[in-house]
C-alpha positions as CSV (number, residue, x, y, z in Angstrom):
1,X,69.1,50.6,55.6
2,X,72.9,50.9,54.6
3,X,74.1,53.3,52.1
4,X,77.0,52.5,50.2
5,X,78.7,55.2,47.8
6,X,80.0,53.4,44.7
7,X,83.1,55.8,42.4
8,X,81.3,56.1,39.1
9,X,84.6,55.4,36.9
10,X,83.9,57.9,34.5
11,X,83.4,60.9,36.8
12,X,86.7,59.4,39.1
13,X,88.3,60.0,35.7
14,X,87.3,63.4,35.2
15,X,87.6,64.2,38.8
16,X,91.5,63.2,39.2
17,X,94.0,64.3,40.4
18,X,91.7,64.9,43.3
19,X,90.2,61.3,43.3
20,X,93.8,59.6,42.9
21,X,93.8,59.8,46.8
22,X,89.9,59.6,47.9
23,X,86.5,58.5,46.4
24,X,84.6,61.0,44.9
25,X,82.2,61.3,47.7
26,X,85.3,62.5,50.0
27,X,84.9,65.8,47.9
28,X,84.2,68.6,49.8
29,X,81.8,71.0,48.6
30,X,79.7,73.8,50.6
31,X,80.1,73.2,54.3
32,X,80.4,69.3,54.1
33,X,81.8,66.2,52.0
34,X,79.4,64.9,49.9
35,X,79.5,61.5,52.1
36,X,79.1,63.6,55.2
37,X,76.5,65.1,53.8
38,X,74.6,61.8,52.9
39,X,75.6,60.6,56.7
40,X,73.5,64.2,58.0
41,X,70.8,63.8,56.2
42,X,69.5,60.2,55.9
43,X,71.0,59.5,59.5
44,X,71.8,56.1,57.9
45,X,75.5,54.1,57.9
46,X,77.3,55.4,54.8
47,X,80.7,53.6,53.6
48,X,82.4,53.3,50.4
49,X,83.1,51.3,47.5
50,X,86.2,52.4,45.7
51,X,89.2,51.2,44.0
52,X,91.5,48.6,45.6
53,X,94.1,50.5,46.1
54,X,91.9,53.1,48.1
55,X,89.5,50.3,50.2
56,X,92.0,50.0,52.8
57,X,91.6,53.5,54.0
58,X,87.6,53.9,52.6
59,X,86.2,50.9,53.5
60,X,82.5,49.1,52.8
61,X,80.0,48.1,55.1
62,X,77.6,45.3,53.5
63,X,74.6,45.0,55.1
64,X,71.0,43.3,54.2
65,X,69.4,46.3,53.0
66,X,72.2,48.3,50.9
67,X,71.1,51.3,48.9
68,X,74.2,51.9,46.2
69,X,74.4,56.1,45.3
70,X,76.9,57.4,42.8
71,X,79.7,59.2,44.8
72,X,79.3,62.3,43.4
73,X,75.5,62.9,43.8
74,X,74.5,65.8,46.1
75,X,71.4,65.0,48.5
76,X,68.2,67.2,48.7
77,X,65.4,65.8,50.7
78,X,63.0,65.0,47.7
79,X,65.8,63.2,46.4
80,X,66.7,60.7,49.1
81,X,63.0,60.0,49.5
82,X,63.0,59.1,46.0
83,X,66.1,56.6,46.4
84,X,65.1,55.5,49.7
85,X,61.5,54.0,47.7
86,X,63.1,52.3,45.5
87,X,62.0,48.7,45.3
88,X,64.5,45.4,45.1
89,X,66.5,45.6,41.7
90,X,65.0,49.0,40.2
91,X,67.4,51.6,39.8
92,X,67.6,55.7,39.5
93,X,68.6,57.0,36.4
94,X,69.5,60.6,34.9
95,X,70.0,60.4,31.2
96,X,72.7,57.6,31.0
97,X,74.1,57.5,34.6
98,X,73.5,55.8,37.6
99,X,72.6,57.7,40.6
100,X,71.4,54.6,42.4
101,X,70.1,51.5,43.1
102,X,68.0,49.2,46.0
103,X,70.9,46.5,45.7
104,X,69.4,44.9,49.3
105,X,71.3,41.8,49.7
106,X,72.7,41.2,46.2
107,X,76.7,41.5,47.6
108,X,77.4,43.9,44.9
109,X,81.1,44.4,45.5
110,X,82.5,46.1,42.6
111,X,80.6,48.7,39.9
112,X,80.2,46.5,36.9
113,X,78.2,44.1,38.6
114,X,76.0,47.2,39.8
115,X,75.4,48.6,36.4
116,X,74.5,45.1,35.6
117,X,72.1,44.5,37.7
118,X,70.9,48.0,37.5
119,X,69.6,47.5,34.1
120,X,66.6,45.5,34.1
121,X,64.4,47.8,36.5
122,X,65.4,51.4,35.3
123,X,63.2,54.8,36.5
124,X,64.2,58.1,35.6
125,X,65.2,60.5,38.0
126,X,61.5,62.8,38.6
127,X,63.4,64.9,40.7
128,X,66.2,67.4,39.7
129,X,69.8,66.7,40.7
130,X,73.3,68.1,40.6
131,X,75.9,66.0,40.2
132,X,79.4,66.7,41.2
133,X,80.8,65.3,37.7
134,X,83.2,68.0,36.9
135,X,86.5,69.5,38.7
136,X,84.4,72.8,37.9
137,X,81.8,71.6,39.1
138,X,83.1,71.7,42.7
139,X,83.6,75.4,43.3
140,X,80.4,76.4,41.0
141,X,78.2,74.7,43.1
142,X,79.9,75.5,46.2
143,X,77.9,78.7,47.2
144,X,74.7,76.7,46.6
145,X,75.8,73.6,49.2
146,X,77.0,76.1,51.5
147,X,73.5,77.6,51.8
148,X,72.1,73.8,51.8
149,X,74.4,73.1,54.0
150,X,74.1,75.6,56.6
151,X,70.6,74.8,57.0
152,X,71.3,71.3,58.0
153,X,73.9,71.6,60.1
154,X,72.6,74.2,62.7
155,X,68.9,73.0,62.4
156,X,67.8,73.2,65.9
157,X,71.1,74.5,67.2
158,X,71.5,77.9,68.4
159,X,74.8,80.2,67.5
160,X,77.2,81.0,70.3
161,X,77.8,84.5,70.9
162,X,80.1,87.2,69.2
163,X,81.9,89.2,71.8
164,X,84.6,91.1,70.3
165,X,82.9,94.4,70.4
166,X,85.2,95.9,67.8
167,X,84.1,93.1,65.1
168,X,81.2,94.2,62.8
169,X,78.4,92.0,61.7
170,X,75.6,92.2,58.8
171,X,73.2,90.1,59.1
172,X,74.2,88.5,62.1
173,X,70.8,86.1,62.1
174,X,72.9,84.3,58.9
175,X,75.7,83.6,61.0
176,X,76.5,80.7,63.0
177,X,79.5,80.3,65.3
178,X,80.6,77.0,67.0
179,X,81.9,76.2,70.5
180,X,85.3,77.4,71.0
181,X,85.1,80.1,68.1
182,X,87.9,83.0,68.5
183,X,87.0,86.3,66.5
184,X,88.9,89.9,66.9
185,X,88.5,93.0,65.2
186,X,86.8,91.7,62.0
187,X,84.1,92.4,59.7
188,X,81.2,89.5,58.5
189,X,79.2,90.4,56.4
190,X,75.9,87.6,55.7
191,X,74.0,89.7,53.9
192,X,74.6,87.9,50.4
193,X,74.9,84.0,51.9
194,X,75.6,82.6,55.4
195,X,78.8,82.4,57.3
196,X,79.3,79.4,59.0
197,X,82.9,79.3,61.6
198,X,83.3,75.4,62.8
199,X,84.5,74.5,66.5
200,X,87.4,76.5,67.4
201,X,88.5,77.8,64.4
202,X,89.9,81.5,64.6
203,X,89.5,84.7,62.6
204,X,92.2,87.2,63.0
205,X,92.3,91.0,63.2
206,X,91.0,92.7,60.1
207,X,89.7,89.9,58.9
208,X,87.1,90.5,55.8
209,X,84.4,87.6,55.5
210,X,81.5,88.1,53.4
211,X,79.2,84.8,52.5
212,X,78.5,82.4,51.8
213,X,81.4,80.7,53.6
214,X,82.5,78.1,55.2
215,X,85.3,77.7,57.8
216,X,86.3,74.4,59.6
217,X,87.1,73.1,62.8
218,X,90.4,74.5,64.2
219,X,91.1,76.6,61.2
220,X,92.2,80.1,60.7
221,X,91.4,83.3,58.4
222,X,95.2,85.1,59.5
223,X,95.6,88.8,59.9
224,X,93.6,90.9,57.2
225,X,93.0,88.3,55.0
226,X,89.7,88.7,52.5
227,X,87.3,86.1,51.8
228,X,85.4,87.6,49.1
229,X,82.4,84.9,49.2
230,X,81.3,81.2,47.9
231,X,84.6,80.3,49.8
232,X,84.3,76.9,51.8
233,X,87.6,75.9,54.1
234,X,88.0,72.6,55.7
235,X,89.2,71.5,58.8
236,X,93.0,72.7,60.2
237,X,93.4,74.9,57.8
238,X,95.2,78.2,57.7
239,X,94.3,80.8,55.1
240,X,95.1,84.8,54.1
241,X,95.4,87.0,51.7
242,X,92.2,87.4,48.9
243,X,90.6,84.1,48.0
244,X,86.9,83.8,45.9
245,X,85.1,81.5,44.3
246,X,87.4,78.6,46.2
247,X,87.3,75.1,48.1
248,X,90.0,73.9,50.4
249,X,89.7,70.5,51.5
250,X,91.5,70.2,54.4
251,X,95.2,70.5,56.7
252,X,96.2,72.7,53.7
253,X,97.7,76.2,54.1
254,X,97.2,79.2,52.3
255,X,98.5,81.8,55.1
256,X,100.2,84.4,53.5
257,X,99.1,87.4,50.8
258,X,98.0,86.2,47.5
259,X,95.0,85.8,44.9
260,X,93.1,82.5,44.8
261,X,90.3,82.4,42.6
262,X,87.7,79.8,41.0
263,X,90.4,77.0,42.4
264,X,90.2,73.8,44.1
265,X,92.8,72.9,46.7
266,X,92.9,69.3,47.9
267,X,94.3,68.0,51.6
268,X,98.2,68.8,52.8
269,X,99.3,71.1,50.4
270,X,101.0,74.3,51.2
271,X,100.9,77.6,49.0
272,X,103.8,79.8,49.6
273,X,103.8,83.1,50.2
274,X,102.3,85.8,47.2
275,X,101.7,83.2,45.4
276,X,98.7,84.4,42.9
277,X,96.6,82.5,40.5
278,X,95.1,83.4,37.2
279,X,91.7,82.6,36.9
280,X,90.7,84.8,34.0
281,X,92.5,85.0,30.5
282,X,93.5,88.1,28.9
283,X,91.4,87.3,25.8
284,X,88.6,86.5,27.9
285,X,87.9,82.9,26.3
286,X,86.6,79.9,27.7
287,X,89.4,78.2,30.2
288,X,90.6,74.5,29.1
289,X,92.0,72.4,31.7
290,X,94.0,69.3,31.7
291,X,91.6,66.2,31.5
292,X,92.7,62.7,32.2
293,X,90.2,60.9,30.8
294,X,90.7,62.5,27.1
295,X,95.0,62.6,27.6
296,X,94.7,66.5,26.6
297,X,92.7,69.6,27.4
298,X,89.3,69.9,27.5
299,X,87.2,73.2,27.6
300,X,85.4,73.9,30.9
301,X,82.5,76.2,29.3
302,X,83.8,78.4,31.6
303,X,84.9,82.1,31.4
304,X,86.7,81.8,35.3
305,X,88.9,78.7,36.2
306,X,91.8,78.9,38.2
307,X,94.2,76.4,40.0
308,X,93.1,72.9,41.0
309,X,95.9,70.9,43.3
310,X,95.7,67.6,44.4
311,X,96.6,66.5,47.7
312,X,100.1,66.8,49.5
313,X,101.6,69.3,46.8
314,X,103.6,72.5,47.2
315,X,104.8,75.7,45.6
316,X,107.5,78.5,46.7
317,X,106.9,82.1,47.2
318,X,106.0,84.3,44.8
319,X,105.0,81.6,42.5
320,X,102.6,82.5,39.4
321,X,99.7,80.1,38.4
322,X,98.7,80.8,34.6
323,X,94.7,80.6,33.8
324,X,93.2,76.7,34.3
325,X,96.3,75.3,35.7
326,X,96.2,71.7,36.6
327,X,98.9,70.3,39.7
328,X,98.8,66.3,40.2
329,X,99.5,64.6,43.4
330,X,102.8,65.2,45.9
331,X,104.6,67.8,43.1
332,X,106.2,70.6,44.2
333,X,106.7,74.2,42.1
334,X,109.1,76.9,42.6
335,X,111.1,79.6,41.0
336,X,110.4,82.7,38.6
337,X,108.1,82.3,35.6
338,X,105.0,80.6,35.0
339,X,105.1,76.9,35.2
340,X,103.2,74.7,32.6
341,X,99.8,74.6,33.0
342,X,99.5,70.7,33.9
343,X,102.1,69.8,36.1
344,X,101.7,65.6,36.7
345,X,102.5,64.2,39.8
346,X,105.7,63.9,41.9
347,X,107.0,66.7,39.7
348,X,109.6,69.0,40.9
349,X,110.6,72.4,39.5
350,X,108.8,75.2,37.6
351,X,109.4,76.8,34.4
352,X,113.1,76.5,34.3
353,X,111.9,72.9,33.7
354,X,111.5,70.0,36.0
355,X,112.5,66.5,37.5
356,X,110.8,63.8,39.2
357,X,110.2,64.2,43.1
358,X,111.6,60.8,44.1
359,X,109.3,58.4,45.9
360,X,111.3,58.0,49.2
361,X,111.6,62.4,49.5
362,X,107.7,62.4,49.0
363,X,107.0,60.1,52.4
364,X,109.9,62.0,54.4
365,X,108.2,65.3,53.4
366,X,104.4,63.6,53.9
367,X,105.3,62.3,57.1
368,X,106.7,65.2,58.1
369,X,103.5,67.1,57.5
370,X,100.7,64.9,58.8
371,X,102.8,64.9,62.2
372,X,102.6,68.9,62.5
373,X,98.7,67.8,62.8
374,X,98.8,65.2,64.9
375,X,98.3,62.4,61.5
376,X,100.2,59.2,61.6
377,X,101.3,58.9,58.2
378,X,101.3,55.0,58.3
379,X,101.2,52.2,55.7
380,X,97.7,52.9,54.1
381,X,99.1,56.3,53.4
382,X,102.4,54.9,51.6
383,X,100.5,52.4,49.8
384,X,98.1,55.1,48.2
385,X,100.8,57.0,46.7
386,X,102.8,54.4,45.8
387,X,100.1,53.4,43.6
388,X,99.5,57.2,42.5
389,X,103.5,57.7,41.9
390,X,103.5,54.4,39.7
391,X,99.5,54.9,37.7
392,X,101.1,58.8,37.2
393,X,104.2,57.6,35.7
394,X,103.2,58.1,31.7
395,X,102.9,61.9,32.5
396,X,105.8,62.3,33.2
397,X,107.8,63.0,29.8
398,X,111.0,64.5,31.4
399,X,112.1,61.0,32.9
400,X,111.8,59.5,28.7
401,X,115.0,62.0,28.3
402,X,118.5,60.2,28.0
């Protein structure tokens, strides 16, 4: 059996500006992506299909017995069984959208033909499911996947040791600590949610961890930094000051003092120093964030929301983040004030007003970047934002000046 995760276009849409640079299943949420995920716990091959412009780096395995699942559907058990018996042709529905379909050895190669064939032999979902549909959705469910998660991942595996005799632990039975793991003078607490600390990852003096939380392979909580729960960090990451409610996807730091809260953070970007976001307004409203898919700002039903960045952007010390802002692809923010609350991508500047971060400046600064961690920013990489810096073009309204 193959399974093959197909980018539902309407939740790509309401994903971006996270899915300008990866499918939706390349989301990370709890301890895993949703493809790893779907790779752990069907132990079956699991590639992509995805826009042109992204197949290159995400590719697709077609095989003879291909099982297509919507990107952004999170695996339980009960529900893979359920996929996994579907018959040739019939197809898994929840209200109006796909979640999957036994496509065998039809050669479906893009997601209109899918949704075609999928409609002849439909059976609702008996099942319940989440759906990662939602840039929201992402750090609401995270404390959830982290506990789904952490039971996968160290099934059958036994914790390594904590030494440090001056670091306190609560709970220490909901803990688990990979190979290589370096931990001094801090304090975990598991007593709300497990703590899981990936292959030689670090956590610094005074460290504060309570759970559920994730931390990747070869990344860091620095000196005294607080990790207030439902926090998920990805590989090669470094990360201080007070961060809740929060996902990190990966090779992005976060090192220095700082709020982060109800926010999304996607792969090499870097957060300068007391940088704080908002993730509550004063008034106490519901928080509306920049949608795509509608060209405006949509309301997230949600009383927290704070800063969502997509991939390879930046901002200066001291910067200020208002309530539900949005950051595209490769920008960069600095200086006093608080920038707009959607700032497209390959935008320079803050609230003094900004410019366009010229295409060339964005692969010297990329490159750059991915060679600090050993990444070859090659061709693949140029060609994806390439295509993001021209797709991203409409938003931005300051080159349209004379």
């Amino acid at each position: 059996m193959n399974i093959i995760l197909f980018c539902d276009p309407v939740i790509k849409q309401d994903l971006l500006p996270l899915t300008f640079t990866r499918p939706v299943s390349e989301i990370r949420v709890g301890i895993l992506t949703i493809s790893e995920k779907w790779r752990e716990i069907t132990n079956l091959p699991v590639s992509y299909l995805t826009d042109k412009y992204l197949a290159q780096k995400y590719t697709m395995e077609d095989n003879h017995s291909n099982f297509y699942v919507n990107g952004g559907l999170l695996p339980t058990d009960e529900l893979v069984q359920e996929i996994l018996s579907l018959k040739l042709g019939e197809a898994l529905y929840s209200g109006d959208t796909l979640l999957a379909m036994n496509g065998d050895n039809l050669n479906l190669t893009n997601i209109t033909d899918i949704k075609d064939a999928a409609t002849s032999k439909r059976r609702d979902c008996t099942n319940g499911c989440n759906l990662v549909r939602n840039l929201w959705d992402i750090f609401l469910l995270n404390g959830e996947e982290i506990r789904r998660d952490f039971a996968l991942v160290t099934a059958g595996k036994v914790s390594h040791p904590i030494y440090d005799k001056h670091t306190i632990v609560y709970n220490e039975e909901n803990i688990f600590i990979e190979k290589g793991v370096k931990i001094r003078a801090a304090i975990l607490n598991a007593e709300n949610g497990p703590i899981y600390i990936g292959k030689n990852a670090q956590i610094h003096e005074g460290a504060v961890i309570k759970g559920p939380f994730a931390l990747g392979e070869e990344s860091h909580v620095n000196v005294g930094g607080k990790m207030r729960g439902d926090v998920s960090i990805g590989p090669f990451c470094k990360v201080g000051g007070e961060v809740a409610a929060s996902v990190i996807f990966g090779y992005t730091n976060k090192g220095h003092e700082g709020y982060l809260g109800n926010s999304v953070l996607g792969e090499w970007c870097n957060i300068g120093a007391d940088t704080n976001t908002s993730n509550l307004k004063n008034n106490y409203a519901e928080v509306k964030i920049w949608n795509y898919a509608k060209g405006g700002f949509k309301s997230t039903g949600q009383q927290f929301c704070g800063l969502i960045m997509g991939d390879h952007s930046k901002c200066g010390i001291n910067t200020m983040f208002n309530t539900g802002t949005v950051v595209g692809v490769s920008a960069n923010i600095f200086g006093a004030g608080f920038p707009r609350n959607f700032i497209p991508s390959f935008g320079w500047g803050g609230a003094a007003g900004f410019e366009t971060f010229q295409l060339r400046k964005a692969y010297e600064v990329a490159e750059k970047v991915m060679e600090r961690r050993h990444k070859l920013f090659d061709d693949t990489e140029k060609a994806i934002l390439e295509h993001v810096f021209n797709e991203t073009q409409q938003y931005r309204v300051w080159d349209k000046k004379s």
